[in-house]
Structure formats: C-alpha cells, structure tokens
C-alpha positions as CSV (number, residue, x, y, z in Angstrom):
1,X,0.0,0.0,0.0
2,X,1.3,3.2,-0.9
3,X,0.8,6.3,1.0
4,X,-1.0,10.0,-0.1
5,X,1.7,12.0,-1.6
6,X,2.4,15.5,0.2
7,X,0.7,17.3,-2.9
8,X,-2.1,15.2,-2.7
9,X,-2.9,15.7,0.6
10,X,-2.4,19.3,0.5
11,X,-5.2,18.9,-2.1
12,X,-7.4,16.8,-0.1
13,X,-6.9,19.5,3.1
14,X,-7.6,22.7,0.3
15,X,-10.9,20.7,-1.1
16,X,-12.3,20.3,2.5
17,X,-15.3,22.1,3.9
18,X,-14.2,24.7,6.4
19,X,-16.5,25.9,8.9
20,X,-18.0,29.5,8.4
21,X,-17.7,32.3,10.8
22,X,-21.5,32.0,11.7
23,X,-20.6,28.7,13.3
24,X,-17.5,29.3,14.9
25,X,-19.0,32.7,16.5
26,X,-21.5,29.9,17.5
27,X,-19.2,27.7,18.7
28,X,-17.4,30.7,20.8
29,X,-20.4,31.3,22.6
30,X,-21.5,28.2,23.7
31,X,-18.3,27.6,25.1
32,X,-18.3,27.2,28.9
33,X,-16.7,29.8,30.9
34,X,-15.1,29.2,34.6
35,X,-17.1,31.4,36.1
36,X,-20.4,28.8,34.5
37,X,-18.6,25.8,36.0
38,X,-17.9,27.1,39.3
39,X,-21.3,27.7,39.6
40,X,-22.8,24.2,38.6
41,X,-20.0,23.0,41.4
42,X,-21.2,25.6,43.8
43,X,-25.5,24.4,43.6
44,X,-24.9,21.0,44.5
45,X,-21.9,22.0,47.4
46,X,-24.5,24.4,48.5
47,X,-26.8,21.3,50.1
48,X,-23.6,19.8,51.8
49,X,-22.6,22.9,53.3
50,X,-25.8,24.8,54.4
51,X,-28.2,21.6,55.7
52,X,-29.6,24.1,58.4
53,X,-30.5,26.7,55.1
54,X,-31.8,23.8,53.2
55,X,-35.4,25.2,53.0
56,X,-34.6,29.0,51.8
57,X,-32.4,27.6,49.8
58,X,-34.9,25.2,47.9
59,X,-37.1,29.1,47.7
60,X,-34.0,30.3,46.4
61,X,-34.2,27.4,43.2
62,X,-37.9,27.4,42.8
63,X,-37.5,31.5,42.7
64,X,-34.1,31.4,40.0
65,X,-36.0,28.4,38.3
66,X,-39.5,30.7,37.5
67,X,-36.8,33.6,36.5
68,X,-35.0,31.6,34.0
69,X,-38.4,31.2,32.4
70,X,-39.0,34.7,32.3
71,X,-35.7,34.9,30.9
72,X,-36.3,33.4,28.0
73,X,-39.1,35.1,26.7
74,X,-37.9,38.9,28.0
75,X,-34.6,38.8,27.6
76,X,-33.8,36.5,24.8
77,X,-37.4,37.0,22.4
78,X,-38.0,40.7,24.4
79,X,-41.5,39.2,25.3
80,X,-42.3,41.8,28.2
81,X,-44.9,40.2,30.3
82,X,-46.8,41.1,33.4
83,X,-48.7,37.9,33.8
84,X,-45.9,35.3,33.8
85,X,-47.8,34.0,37.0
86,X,-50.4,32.2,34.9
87,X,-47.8,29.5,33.9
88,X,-46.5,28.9,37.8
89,X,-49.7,28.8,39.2
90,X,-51.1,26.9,36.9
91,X,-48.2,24.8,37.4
92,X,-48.7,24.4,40.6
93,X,-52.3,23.3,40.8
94,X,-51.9,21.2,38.4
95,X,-49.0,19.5,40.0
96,X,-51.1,19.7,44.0
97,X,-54.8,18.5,42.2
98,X,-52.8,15.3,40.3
99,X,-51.0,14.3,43.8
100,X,-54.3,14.5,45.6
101,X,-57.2,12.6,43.0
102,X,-54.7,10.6,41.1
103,X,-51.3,9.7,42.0
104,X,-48.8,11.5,44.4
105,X,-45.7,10.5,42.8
106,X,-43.4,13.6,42.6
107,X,-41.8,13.2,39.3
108,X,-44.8,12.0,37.1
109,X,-46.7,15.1,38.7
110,X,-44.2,17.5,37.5
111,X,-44.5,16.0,34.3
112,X,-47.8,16.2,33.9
113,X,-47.7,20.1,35.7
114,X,-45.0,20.7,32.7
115,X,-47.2,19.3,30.2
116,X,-50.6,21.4,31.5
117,X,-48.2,24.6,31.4
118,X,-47.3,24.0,28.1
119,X,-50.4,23.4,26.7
120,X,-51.1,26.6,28.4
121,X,-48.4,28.4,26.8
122,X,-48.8,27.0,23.1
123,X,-53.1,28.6,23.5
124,X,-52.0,31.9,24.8
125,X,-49.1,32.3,22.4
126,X,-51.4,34.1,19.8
127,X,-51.7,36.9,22.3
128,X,-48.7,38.0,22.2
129,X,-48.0,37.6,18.1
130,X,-49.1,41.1,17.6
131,X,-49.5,44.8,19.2
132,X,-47.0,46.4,21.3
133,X,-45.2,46.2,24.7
134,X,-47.7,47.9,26.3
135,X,-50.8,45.6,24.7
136,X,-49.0,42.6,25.9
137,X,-48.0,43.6,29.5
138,X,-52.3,44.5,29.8
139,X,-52.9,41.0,28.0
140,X,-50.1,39.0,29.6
141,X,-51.7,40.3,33.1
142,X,-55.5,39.2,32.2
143,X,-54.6,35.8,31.2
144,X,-53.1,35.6,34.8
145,X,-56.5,37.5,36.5
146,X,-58.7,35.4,34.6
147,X,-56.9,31.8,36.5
148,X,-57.0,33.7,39.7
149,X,-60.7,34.3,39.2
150,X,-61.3,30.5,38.2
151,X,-59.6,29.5,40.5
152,X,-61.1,31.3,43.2
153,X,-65.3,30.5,41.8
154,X,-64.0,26.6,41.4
155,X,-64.5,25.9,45.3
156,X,-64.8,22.5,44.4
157,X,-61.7,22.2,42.3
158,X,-59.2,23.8,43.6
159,X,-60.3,25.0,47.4
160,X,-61.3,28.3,46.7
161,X,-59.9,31.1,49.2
162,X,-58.9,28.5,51.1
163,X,-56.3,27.0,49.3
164,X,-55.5,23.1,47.9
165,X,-55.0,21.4,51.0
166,X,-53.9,17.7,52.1
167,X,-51.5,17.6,49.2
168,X,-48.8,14.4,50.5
169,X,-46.3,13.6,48.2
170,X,-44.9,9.8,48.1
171,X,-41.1,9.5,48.5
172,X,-38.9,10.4,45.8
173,X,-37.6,7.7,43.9
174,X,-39.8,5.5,45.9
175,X,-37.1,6.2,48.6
176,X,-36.4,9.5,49.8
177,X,-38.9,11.0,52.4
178,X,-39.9,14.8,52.0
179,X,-38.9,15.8,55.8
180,X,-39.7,18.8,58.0
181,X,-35.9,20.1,57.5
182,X,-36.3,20.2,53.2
183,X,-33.3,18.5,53.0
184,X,-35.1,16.1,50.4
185,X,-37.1,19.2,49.0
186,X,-34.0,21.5,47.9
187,X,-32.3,18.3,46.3
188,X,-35.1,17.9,43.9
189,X,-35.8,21.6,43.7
190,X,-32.1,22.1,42.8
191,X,-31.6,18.8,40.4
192,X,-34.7,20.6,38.2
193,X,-33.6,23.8,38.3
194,X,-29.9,22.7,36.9
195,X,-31.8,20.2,34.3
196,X,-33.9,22.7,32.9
197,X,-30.8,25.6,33.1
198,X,-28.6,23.4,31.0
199,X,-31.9,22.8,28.2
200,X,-32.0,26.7,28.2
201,X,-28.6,27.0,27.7
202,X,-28.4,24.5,24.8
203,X,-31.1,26.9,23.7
204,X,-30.2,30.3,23.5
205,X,-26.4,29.2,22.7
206,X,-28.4,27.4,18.9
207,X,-29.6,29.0,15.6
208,X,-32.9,29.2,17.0
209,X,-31.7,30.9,20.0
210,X,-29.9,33.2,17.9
211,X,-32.7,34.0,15.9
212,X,-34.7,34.6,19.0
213,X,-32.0,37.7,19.8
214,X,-32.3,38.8,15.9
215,X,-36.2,39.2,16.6
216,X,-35.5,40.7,20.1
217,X,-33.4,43.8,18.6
218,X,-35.4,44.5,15.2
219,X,-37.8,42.1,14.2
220,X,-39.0,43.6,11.2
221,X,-35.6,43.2,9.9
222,X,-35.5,39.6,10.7
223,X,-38.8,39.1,9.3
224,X,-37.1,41.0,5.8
225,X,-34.2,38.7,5.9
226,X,-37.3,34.9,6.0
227,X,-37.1,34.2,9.4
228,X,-40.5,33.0,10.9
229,X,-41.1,35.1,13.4
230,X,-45.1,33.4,15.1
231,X,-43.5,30.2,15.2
232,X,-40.2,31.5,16.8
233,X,-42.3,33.2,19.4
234,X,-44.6,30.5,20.0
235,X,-42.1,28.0,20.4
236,X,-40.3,30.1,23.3
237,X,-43.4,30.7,24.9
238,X,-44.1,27.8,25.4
239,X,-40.9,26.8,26.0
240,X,-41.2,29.0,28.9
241,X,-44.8,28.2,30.1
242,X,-43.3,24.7,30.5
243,X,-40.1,25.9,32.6
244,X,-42.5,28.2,34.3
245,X,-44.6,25.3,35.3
246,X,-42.1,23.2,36.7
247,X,-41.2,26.3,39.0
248,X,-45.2,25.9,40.0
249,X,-44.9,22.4,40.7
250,X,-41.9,22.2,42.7
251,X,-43.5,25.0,45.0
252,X,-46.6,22.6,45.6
253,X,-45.2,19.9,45.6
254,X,-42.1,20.8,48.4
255,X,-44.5,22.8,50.1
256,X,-47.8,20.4,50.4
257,X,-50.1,23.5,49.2
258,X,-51.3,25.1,46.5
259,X,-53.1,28.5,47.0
260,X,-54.4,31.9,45.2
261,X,-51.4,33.2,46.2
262,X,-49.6,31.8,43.1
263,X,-51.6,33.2,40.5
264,X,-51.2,36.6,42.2
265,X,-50.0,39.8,40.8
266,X,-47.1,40.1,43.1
267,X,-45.5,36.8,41.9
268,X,-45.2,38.2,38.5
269,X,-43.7,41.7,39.8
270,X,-41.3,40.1,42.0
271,X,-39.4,37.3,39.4
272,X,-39.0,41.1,37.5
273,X,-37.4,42.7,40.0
274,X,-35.3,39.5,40.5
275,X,-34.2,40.1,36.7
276,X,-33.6,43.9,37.5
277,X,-31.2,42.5,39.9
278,X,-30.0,40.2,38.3
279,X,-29.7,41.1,34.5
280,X,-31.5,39.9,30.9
281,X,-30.4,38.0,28.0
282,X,-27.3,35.9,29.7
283,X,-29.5,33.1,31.3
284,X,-27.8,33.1,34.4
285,X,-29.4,36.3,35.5
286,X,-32.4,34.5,37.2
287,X,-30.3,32.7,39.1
288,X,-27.8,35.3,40.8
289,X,-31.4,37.6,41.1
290,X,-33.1,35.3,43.0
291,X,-30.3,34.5,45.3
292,X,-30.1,38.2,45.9
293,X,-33.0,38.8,46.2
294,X,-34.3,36.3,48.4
295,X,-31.2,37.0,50.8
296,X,-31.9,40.3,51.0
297,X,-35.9,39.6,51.1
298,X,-34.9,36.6,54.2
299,X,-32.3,39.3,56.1
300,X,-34.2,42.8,55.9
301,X,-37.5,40.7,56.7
302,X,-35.6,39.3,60.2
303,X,-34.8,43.1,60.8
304,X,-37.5,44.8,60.0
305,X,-40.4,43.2,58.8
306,X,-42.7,45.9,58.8
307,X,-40.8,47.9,56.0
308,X,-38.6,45.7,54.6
309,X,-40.1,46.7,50.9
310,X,-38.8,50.5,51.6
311,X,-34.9,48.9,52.1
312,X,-35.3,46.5,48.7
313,X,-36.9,49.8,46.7
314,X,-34.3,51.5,47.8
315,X,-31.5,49.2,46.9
316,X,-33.2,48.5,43.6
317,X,-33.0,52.5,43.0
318,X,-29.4,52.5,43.4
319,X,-28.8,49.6,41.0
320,X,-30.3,51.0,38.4
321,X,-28.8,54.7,39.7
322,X,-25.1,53.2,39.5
323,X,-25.0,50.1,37.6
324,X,-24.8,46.9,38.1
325,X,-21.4,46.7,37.1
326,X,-20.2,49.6,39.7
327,X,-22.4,48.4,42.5
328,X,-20.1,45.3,42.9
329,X,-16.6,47.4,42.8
330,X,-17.5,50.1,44.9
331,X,-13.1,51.0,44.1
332,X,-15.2,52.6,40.9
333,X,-18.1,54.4,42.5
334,X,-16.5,57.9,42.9
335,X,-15.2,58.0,39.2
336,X,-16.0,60.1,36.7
337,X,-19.0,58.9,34.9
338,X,-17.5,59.4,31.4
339,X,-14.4,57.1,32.6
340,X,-17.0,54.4,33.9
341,X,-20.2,54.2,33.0
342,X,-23.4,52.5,34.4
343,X,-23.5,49.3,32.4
344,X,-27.1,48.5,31.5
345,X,-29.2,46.5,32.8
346,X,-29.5,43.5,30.4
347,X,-25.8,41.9,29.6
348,X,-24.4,41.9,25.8
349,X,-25.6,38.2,24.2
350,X,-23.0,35.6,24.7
351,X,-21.2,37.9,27.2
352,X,-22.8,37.9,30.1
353,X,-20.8,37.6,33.0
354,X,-21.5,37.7,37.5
C-alpha cells in the first residue's frame, strides 16, 4: 500500500469544507466559561454545606428556576410580560390536584404540571404575536387574572380562598422522604432547576436561539431577511410556560399547598425585579437575582419586617442609579462617569458575566 503523496494531501486538506464564521461565533459562545462551571459545582456544594438553610435555599431554586423562564421570553425573544404567573400557578395546581385525586408521585406530577403549562403556553401564544409592549403587558396580566378568578369560583376544584389542602407527596424515587428540615425538598428543587438551566442554555447558545435575539433587537428586519417570526415566538413561549410550570410544581409539591397566592399579581412583579437585579439575555441572571434577592428579602425581613419593601426599593434604585457593574466594585463608584459608565441592565448576548 502506498501512501498519499504530500501534494495530494495538500489537495485533499484545500478541497475540505471549512466551517463558516457563523458557526464558529456559535461555537465561541456556547463555550463554557469558569465562572459557569464554578457555579454548577457551587449548587450542589451548597446542600452539603448549608443543611440548616436547606429550606430557603430550595425558595432560592424554585424563585431562579421561574426567573429563568421569564428569561427566556424577556430577555432572549424581548417578550415583556406582566402575567408570567399564569404559567406557575397553573403549574402548581396542576401538580397539588394530580397528587391528591390521582397519584402522588413527585416526578410523574411534574410531568404532567410541565405538560398542562405547556399546553397553556402553546393557547396563549397568539396573544402575544401582535401589538405592542404595552398591549401585551395589559394581555399577559389578564390571562393571569382570569386563573386567579377560576380558581377562586372553582371551590370544588381547587379549594377556593382557602387553598389546595392535604397535598402528600410519596417519597422520591420511591425512597427518599420529604422531611420537615427540606433536605429532600431543595435536592429535587435544585436537580430541576440545573436540568432545565442546561436545556435553556443548549437553547439560546443554537440557531434558533440566535434567531430569537435577531427578533429581540429588530424584528422587522429579521422578518425581511425569512425568518418566521409566530413560530419563533410560539415555540419560546411555550418553552417558557413549560419551565415556568415546573417552578409551580416544585412549590406545591415541596410545600404540600397550593393557593391563590400563586396566580397573584405580586409573583409576576417580584421574578422582574429578581431580573432587575440580576440582568437579561445571559441566562444566568435569574439565578444570581433570585439568590439576591431572596437574601436580601430573608435578612431585611428578620430586621424589619414591617418595611422591609422600603430597604429592597431602595437598593433597587441605586442599582439602576449606579449600575450593576459599579455596584459590585465600589473602588469605581467615585469616578468620573465618562471614565465608567453604568453598564445597562440587560448583559451583551453571549457575554454575560456575574
């Protein structure tokens, strides 16, 4: 057998397909940074080291988990919505009513709570497919009042004012007990919340993910250029409903109860503010938000619970007044502004960073 001569495969190597610089800006961006792996070893450290936080910390998952969702559809699609409640709650009654009439195994009732929420998702898609922002905040927040309503008039169903009560989950796995301490609860809260994290990474970091950001900054040139804009949209809402719903059902489920409370108004307004804190469009916002937020929510609470929404106003004034950016290197605060600017509140694509 003889081998290739050197002009040959000089030939061979000059005839192959290279790749284009669409796919190896791809490629750069889903690459994983440190700062992403340190914090997929940090979650699961996090129920080692902190047993006696276990149940804040399993808020802290359900909270970045519902943010992430929002994430996707505000910060990625720029799908500003009001009424992102609607997919939690519904989420979470249908994860509390399928443990109490049919079954009250954990995992097949999130599936089936995902499922609901994405059905959900895919029927109210074609309200947000036309108008403006302000069209689908108002529409995006009646979806949400019109559950809270039926949920309210369906005594029968769902408890009324009084909540879905009795909810008992069977061990997880068949094995592992839900106890008083949410040891159990914040290790199933956190293994969803790092499943569905790495889906939405895999994502936002594809084509369709980087069409979503296309539509995002000017959709009527990506509409020029053939991109399908409805079915982009619909697909990431419901995409979202989905995630959202998971969020719902890990609430019920951890917490044995399912009430008006998740359909409410103030749900919606606080997994925003949770992206104020945390940023837009680098996925990981919802995440670093929620812990923030629910810190500060948990420690200004202990110390003043009577006005502990003045002290979070206030600190959310000065985020937005300095910057994220500055608010972490307080070396930079007394700068000129021209020298170091505020960065704004949603990160570059690709770039987001801590």
């Amino acid at each position: 057998m003889t081998s290739a001569s050197p002009a040959a495969a000089a030939s061979a190597s000059a005839n192959a397909p290279s790749a284009s610089p669409a796919a190896l800006a791809l490629a750069r961006a889903a690459h994983w940074r440190w700062w992403e792996l340190a914090l997929f070893a940090a979650l699961p450290l996090s129920w080692l080291l902190l047993p006696s936080q276990s149940l804040l910390l399993n808020e802290i998952a359900i909270v970045a988990l519902f943010a992430v969702s929002l994430d996707l559809v505000l910060g990625y699609a720029g799908i500003v919505s009001l009424g992102h409640a609607a997919f939690f709650g519904f989420g979470a009654y249908s994860a509390a009513l399928f443990a109490k009439d049919v079954m009250p195994d954990p995992l097949v009732g999130l599936a089936v709570a995902v499922a609901a929420s994405a059905l959900l998702g895919l029927a109210t898609s074609v309200l947000i497919l036309r108008g403006s922002d302000l069209t689908r905040l108002m529409v995006t927040l009646g979806v949400a009042s019109i559950l809270y309503e039926l949920a309210n008039k369906l005594e029968d169903l769902t408890g009324g004012a009084d909540g879905l009560q009795g909810v008992v989950m069977a061990p997880l796995l068949g094995r592992f007990e839900f106890d008083i301490a949410g040891r159990t609860a914040y290790a199933y809260a956190l293994s969803v919340l790092v499943v569905c994290v790495l889906i939405a990474r895999r994502i936002v970091h594809s084509p369709f993910g980087i069409s979503l950001q296309a539509l995002r900054d000017n959709r009527l040139r990506a509409t020029s250029i053939g991109l399908s804009v409805h079915a982009r949209l619909v697909a990431v809402y419901t995409i979202a409903a989905a995630i959202a719903g998971a969020a719902g059902a890990l609430l019920a489920q951890t917490t044995g109860f399912a009430s008006l409370d998740v359909f409410d108004f103030h749900r919606s307004a606080e997994v925003l503010l949770v992206l104020v804190i945390g940023g837009t469009g680098y996925l990981y916002g919802g995440i670093f938000g929620a812990i923030v937020f629910k810190l500060l929510h948990d420690l200004i609470s202990a110390w003043t619970p009577q006005y502990w929404n003045f002290w979070l106003g206030l600190f959310l004034v000065v985020l937005v007044l300095v910057g994220r950016e500055r608010l972490i290197r307080p070396h930079t605060w007394w700068r000129r502004a021209s020298n170091n600017p505020a960065v704004p509140l949603a990160a570059p694509s690709g770039e987001g960073r801590p």
